[in-house]
C-alpha distance (Angstrom), angle and dihedral (degrees) to the residues before:
residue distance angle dihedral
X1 . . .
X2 4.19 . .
X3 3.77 87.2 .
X4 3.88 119.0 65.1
X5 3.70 108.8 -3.4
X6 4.06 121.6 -170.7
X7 3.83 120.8 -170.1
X8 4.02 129.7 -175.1
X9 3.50 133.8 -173.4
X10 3.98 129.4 -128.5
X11 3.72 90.4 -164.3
X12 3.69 135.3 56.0
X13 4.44 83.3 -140.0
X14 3.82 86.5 69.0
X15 3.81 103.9 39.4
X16 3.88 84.7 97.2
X17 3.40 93.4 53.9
X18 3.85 98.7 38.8
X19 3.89 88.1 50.4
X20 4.37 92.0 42.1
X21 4.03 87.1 47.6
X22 3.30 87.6 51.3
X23 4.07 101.7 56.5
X24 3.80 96.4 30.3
X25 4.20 90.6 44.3
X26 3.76 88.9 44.9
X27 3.78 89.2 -119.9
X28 3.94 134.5 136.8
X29 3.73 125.8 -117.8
X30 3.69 110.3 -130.3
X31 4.01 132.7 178.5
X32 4.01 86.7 -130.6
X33 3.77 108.0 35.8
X34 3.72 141.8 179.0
X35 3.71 86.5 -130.2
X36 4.01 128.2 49.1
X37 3.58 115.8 -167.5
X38 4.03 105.9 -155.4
X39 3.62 146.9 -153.6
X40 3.91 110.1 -50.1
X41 3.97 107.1 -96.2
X42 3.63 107.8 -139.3
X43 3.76 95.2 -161.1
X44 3.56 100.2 58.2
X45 4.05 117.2 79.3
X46 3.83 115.3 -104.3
X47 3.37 89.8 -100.1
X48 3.76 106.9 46.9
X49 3.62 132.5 78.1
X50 3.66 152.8 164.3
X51 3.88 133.4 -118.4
X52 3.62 113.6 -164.9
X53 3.78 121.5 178.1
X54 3.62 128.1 -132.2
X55 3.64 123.0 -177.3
X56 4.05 103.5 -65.8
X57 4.08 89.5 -21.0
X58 4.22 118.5 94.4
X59 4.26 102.4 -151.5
X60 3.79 111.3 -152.4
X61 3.55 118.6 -158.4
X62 3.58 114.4 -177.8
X63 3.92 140.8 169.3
X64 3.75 98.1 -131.1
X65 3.77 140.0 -18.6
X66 3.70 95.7 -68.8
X67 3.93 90.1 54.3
X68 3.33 84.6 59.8
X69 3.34 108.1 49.9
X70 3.66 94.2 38.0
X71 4.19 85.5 55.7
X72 3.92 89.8 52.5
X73 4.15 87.4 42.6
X74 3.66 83.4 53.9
X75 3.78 87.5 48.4
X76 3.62 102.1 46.4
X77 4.05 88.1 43.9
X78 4.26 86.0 68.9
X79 3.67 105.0 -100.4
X80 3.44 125.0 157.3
X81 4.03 133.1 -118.6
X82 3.44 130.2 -164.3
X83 3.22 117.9 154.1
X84 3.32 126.0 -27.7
X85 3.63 133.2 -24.6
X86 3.79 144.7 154.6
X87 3.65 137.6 -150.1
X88 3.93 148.2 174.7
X89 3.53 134.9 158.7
X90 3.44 132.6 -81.1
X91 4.02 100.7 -134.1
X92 3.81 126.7 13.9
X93 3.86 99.1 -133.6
X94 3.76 104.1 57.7
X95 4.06 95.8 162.1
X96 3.58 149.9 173.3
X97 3.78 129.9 -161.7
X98 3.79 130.3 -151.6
X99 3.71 122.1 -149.2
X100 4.11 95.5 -146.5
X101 3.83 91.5 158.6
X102 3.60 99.1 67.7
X103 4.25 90.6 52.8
X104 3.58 117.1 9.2
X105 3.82 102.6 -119.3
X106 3.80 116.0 -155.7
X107 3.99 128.1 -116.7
X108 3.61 92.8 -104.1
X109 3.37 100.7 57.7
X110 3.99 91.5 49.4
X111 3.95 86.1 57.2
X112 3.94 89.6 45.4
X113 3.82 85.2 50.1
X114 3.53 94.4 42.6
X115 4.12 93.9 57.3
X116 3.83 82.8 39.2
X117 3.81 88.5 67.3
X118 3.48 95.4 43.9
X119 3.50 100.8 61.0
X120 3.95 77.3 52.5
X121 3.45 90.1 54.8
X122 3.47 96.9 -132.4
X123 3.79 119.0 139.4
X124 3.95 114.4 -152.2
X125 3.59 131.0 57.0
X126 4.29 113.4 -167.2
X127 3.20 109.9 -144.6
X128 4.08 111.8 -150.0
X129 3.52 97.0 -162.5
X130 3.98 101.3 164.3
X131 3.35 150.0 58.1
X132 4.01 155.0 117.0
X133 4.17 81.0 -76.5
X134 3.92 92.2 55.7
X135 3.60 156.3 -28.1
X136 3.89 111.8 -121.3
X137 4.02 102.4 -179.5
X138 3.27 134.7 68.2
X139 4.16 124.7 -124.7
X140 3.87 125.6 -161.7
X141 3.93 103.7 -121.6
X142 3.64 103.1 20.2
X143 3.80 106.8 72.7
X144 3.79 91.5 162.8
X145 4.14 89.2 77.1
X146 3.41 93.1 72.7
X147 3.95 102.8 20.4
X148 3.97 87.3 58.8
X149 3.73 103.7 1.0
X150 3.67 95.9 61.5
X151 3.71 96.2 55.3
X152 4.30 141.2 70.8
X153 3.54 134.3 -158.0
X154 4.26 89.1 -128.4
X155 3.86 127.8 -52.0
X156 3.89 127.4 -84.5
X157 4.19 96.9 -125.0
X158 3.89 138.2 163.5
X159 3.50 129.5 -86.0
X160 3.65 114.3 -102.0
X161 3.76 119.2 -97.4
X162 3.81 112.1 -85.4
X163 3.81 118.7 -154.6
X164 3.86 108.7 -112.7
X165 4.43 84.3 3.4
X166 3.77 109.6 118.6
X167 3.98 113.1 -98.7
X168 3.98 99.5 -75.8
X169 4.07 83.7 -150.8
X170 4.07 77.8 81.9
X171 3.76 95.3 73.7
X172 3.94 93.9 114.1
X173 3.85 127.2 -18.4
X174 3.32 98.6 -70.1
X175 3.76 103.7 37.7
X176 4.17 97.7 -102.6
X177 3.53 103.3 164.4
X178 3.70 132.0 -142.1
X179 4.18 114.3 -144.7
X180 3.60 116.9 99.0
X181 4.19 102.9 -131.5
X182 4.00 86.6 -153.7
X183 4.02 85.8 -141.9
X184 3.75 114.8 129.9
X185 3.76 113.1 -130.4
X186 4.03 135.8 -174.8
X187 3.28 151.7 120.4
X188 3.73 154.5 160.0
X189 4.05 150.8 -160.7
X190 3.86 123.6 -117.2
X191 3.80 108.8 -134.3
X192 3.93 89.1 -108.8
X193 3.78 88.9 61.2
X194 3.65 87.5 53.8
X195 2.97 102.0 58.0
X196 3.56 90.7 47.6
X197 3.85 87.3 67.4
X198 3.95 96.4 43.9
X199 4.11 89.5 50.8
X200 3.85 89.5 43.8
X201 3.45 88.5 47.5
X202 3.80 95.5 43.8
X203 3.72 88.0 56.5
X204 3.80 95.0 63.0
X205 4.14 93.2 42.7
X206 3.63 95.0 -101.6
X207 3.61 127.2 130.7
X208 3.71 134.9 -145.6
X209 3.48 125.9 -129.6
X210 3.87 118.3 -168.1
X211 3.71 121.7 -153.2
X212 3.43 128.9 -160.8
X213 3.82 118.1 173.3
X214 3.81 121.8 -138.6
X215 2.86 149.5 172.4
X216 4.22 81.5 36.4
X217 3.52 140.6 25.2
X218 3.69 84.8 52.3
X219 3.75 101.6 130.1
X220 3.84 91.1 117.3
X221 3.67 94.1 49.5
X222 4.12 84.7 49.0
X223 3.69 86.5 57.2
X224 3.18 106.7 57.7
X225 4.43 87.8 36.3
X226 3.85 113.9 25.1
X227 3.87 85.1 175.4
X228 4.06 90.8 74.9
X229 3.70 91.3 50.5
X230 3.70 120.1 102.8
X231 3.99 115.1 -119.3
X232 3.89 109.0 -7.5
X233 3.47 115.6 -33.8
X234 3.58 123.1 -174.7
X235 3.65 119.5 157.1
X236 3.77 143.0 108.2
X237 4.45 126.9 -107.8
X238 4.00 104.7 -57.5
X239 3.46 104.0 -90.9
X240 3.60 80.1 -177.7
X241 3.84 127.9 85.5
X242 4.06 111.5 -142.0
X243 3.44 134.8 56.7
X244 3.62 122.4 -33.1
X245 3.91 138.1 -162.7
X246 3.51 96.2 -122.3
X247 3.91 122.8 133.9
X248 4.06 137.8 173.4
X249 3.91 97.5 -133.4
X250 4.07 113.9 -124.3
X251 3.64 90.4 -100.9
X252 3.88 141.6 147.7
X253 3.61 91.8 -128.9
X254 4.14 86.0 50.7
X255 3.48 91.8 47.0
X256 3.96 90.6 59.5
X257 3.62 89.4 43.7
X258 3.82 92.4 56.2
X259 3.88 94.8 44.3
X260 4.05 91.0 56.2
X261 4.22 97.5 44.0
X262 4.29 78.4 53.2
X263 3.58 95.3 47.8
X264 3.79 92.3 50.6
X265 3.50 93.5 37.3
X266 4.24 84.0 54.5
X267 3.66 93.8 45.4
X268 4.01 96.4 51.2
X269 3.77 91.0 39.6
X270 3.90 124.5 47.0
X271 3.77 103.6 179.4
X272 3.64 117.0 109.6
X273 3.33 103.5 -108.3
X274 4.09 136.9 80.1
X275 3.69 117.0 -172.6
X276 3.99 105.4 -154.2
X277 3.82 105.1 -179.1
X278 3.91 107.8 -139.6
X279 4.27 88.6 169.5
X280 3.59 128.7 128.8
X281 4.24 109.1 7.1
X282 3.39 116.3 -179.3
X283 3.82 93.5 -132.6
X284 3.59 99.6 -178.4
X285 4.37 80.6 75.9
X286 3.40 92.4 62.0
X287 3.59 101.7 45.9
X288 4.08 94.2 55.3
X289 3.86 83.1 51.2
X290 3.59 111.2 99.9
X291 3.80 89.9 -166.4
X292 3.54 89.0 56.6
X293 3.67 102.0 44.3
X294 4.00 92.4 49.4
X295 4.01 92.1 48.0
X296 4.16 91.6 47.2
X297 3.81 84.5 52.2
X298 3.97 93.0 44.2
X299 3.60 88.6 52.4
X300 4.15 95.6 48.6
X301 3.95 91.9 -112.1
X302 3.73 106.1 153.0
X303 3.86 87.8 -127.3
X304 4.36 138.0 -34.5
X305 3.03 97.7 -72.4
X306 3.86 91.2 64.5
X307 4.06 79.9 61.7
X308 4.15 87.7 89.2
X309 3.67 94.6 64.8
X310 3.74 89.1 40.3
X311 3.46 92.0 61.0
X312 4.03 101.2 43.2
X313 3.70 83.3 48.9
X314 3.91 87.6 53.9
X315 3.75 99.0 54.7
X316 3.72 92.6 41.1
X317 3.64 97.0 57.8
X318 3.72 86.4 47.7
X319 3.81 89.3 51.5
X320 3.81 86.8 46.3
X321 3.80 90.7 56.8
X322 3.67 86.0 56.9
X323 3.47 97.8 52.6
X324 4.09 91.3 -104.3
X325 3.66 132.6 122.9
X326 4.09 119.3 -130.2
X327 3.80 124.4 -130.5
X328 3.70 127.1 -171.2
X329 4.17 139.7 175.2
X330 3.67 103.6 -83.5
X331 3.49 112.6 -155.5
X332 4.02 103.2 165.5
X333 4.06 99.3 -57.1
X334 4.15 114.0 86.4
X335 3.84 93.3 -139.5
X336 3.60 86.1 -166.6
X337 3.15 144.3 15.0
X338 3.99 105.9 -139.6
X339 3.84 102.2 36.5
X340 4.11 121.8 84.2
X341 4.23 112.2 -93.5
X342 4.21 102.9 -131.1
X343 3.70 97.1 -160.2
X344 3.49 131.6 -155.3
X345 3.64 108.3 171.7
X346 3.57 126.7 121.4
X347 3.59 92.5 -157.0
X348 3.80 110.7 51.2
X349 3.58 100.2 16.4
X350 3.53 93.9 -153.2
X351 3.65 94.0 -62.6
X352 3.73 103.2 129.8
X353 3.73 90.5 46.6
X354 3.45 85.3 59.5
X355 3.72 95.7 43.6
X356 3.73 81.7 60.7
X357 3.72 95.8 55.3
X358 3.95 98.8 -93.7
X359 3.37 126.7 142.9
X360 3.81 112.3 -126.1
X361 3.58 139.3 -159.6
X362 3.80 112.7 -165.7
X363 3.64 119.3 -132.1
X364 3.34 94.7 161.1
X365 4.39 109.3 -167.6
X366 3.75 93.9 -140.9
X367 3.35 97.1 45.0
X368 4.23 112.0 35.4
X369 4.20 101.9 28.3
X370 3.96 98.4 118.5
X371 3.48 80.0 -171.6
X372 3.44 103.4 70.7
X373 3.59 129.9 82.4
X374 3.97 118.7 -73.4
X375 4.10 96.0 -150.8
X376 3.53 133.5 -6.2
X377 4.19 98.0 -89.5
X378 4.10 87.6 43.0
X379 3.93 94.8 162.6
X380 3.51 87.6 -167.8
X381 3.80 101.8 121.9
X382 3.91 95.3 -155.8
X383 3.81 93.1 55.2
X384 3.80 122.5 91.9
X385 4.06 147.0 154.8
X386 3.70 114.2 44.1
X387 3.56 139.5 -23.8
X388 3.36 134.0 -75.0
X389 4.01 112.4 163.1
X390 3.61 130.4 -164.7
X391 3.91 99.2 -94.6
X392 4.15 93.4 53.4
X393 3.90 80.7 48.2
X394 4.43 93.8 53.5
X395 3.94 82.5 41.0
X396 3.99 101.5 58.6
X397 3.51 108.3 128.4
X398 4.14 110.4 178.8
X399 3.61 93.4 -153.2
X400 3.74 109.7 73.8
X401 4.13 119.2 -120.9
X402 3.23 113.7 -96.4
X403 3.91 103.2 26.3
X404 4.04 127.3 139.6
X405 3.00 119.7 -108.7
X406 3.70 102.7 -113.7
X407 4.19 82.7 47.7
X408 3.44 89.1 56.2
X409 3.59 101.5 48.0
X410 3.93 89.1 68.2
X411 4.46 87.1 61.4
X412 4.20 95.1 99.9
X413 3.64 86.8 -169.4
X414 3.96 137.4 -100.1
X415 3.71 159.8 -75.2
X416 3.24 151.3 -152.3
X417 3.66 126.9 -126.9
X418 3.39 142.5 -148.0
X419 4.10 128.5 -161.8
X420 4.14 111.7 -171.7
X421 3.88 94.9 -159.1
X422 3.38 83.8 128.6
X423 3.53 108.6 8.4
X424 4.17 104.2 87.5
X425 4.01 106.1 162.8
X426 3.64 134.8 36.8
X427 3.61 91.9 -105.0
X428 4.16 87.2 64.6
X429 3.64 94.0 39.7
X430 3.77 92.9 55.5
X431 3.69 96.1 43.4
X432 3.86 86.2 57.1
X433 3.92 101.9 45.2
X434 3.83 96.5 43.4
X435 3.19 138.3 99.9
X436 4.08 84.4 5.2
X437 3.81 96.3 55.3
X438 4.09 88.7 55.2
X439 4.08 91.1 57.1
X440 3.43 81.8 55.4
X441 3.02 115.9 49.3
X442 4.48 82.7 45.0
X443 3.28 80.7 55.3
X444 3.97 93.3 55.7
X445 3.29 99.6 43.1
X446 4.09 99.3 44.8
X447 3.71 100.5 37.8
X448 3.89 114.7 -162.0
């Protein structure tokens, strides 16, 4: 049944998804089809479904929409049904997040990607759409983000492989290389493009989720205005992959800059979820800055370095106004208390955030970074840091072992990720995600 597929409705509630199955699955609506999508089931999750055959005829029986079209995905993607059987996945977030900062990657690719995880069936796509390599989103008011923001002077890369040279990959731990390319590089989206991708995605059940990093990786937004940087910043867009020392200072004029990126990040973007960074400061900037030392002490922060939490806490009551829920980069510190902890330690998995009460979404480095090596002699020149094969990939389990139940409960699910330092093209980007990203997503979908 991968070939010509034909689906009817017996209800007028799912004629919209019949007929939207039908052009995003490739398939043909037909009075008499192969496939019958029924009556809405109200006791199965909005997700889950049943296929049940009869004779020649394939019944669908789904809790919402996305049941549906996740049944016919399954469908169209060759598997079998005899009988009758049932299914519904294991976690609700099953994820993967883009790194579009670090190479501007054109609309058409998202929207490739986008059916890409749908025949996955996974149903969010993170968006990482800032950072000191480039701003990728436009903001009423502040031009200069994408006029300056959006652009580099070149690219720091690796040497090319040498025959009988050791593996330039090896430069530092992870692989960061150290030869200026000299190639300018940049780009952004216009809000209408967005939107393009969030209804193309919407169509297929998958949500965006935006990110925009503060209070670091900001060296592009320092750029293009040195007057929201903390101390006294003067430097171009990173050219540079690594950690930086750039910081938005804890200032009024910050705070209004941070309240209109999240309103247009809200208004291009409807899903319920904001991912706001709030990994990796370089502290040691803020506490040289007297600025920010005499604003943490105005605000009754025990010191700067309290200022991270401060401003997590910031954008998520923002988000919270606007009926949104913050994440951030947890990395062993809850930054706050009512947004989502995206962690990706090895280590702790998330589990004392959860412990605490947090909701987590795993994201675990050694176990979702595309970018990272898949075996020890990965000839794959756009690969680098450590290893994470294909079997650590199929065995990815959010939750960590171990966990109570009631503990566990609070792990949403996972994602993979992907990080383009070195990975400028399609071509590399693919190589990286697949087949990894499939064990994954299995591994998602079917749990334990």
């Amino acid at each position: 049944m991968t070939g010509e597929l034909t689906v009817r409705a017996e209800d007028d509630i799912w004629n919209g998804i019949a007929a939207a199955a039908s052009g995003v699955l490739g398939v043909r609506r037909s009075p008499v089809g192969t496939v019958c999508i029924l009556p809405h089931e109200p006791a199965l999750e909005a997700e889950e479904y049943t296929l049940r055959r009869v004779d020649e005829v394939i019944e669908v029986r789904a809790g919402a929409a996305a049941g549906a079209f996740r049944a016919l995905t399954r469908i169209r993607g060759g598997a079998g049904v005899d009988g009758e059987c049932h299914d519904a996945p294991a976690y609700s977030w099953r994820g993967f997040m883009l790194d579009v900062a670090r190479w501007f990657v054109p609309v058409g690719e998202l929207l490739v990607l986008i059916d890409q995880l749908a025949e996955r069936r996974l149903n969010v796509l993170h968006l990482h759409l800032t950072d000191d390599q480039g701003w990728r989103i436009p903001v009423p008011g502040w031009p200069r983000l994408t006029d300056v923001g959006a652009w580099r002077e070149g690219t720091t890369t690796r040497p090319a492989p040498v025959e009988g040279q050791p593996d330039p990959r090896s430069g530092d731990e992870w692989g960061h290389g150290h030869r200026h390319d000299g190639v300018p590089h940049g780009g952004h989206y216009t809000r209408a493009e967005l939107e393009r991708v969030v209804a193309y995605a919407a169509e297929r059940f998958i949500m965006i989720v935006p990110e925009v990093d503060i209070p670091g990786h900001v060296q592009s937004v320092i750029a293009a205005y040195p007057e929201l940087g903390a101390g006294a910043p003067d430097m171009p867009v990173a050219t540079r992959f690594g950690l930086g020392p750039s910081l938005l200072a804890p200032t009024p004029e910050v705070e209004r800059f941070i309240a209109d990126v999240l309103d247009e990040v809200c208004d291009i973007f409807p899903g319920a979820y904001v991912h706001v960074g709030g990994d990796e400061p370089h502290l040691e900037t803020w506490r040289r800055d007297p600025v920010s030392v005499a604003r943490a002490a105005d605000l009754g922060l025990p010191g700067t370095d309290a200022l991270r939490g401060w401003f997590v806490e910031l954008a998520a009551r923002f988000l919270r106004e606007r009926g949104r829920t913050a994440l951030y980069w947890y990395d062993g510190e809850v930054l706050s208390e009512e947004a989502i902890a995206v962690s990706w330690l090895a280590e702790d998995g998330g589990l004392a955030a959860a412990a605490r009460g947090a909701q987590v979404i795993t994201a675990d480095h050694t176990r979702t970074y595309l970018n990272y090596l898949s075996s020890e002699r990965d000839p794959n020149p756009y690969a680098c840091g450590i290893v994470l094969d294909e079997a650590t990939a199929a065995g990815f389990r959010p939750a960590p072992d171990g966990a109570a139940a009631r503990v566990a409960a609070r792990f949403l699910g996972g994602q993979a990720q992907l990080w383009t330092e070195y990975a400028p093209h399609r071509e590399s980007r693919e190589s990286l995600m697949f087949p990894r990203l499939d064990r994954i997503a299995e591994a998602l979908w079917n749990g334990a």
